[in-house]
C-alpha positions as CSV (number, residue, x, y, z in Angstrom):
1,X,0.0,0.0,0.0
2,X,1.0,3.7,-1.0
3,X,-0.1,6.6,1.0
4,X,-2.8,8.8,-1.0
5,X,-0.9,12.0,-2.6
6,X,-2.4,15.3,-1.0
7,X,-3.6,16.0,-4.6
8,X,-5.2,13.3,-5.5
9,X,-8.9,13.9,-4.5
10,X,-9.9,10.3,-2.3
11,X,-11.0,9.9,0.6
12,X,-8.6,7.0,1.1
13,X,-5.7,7.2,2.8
14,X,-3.7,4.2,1.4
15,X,-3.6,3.6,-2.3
16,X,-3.1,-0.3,-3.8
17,X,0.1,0.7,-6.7
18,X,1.5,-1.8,-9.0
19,X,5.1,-1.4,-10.2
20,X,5.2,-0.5,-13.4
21,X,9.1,0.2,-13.8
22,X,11.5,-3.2,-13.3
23,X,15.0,-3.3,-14.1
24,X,15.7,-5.2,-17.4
25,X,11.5,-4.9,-18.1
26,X,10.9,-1.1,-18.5
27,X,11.0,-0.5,-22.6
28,X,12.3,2.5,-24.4
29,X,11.8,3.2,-27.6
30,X,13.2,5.9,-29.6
31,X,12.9,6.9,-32.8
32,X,13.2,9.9,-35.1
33,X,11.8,11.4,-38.2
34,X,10.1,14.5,-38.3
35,X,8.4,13.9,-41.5
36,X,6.2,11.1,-40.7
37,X,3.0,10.9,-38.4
38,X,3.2,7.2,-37.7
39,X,2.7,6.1,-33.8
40,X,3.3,2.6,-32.9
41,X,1.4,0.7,-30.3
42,X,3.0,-1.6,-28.2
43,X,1.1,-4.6,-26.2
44,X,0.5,-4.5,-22.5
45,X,-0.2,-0.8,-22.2
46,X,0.9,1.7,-20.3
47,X,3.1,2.8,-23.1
48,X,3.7,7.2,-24.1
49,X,4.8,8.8,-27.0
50,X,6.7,11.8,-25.9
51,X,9.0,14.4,-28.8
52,X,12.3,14.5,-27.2
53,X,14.6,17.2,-29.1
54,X,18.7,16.8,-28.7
55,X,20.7,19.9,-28.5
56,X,22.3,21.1,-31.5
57,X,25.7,20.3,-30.3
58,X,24.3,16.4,-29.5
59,X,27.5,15.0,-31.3
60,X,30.4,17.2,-29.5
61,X,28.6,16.7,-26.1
62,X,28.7,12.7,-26.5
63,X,32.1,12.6,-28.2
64,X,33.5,14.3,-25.0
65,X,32.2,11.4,-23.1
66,X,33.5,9.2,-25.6
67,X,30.4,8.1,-27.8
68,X,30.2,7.9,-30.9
69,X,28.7,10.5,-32.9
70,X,24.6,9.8,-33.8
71,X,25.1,9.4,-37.2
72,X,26.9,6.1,-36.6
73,X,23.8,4.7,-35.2
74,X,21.7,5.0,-38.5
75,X,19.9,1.8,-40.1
76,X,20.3,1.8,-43.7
């Protein structure tokens, strides 16, 4: 049992919460490519589409970690 958040309106005190994050279980997806509408549904819900956007300078900040730049990660 979870205690109730002060904003959500119950009258309970104690809410029932399933874990919906487990290590090695949790799915990310991401994708790219601002010319199409397409959304993909994936089964067992619970699942957002969110528009991330990457600095400009993406490349230099990862190279100075000592990534690879995100060109290299292309499927052609």
């Amino acid at each position: 049992m979870t205690p109730t958040p002060e904003w959500y309106d119950s009258p309970d005190s104690e809410q029932m919460t399933i874990p919906t994050m487990k290590r090695g279980m949790t799915a990310f997806l991401i994708t790219g490519d601002a010319a199409r509408n397409k959304v993909q549904t994936m089964p067992g819900g619970g699942y957002a589409t969110v528009q991330i956007e990457l600095p400009r300078n993406w490349d230099k900040l990862m190279a100075e970690l000592g990534y690879q730049a995100l060109k290299e990660f292309y499927l052609h």
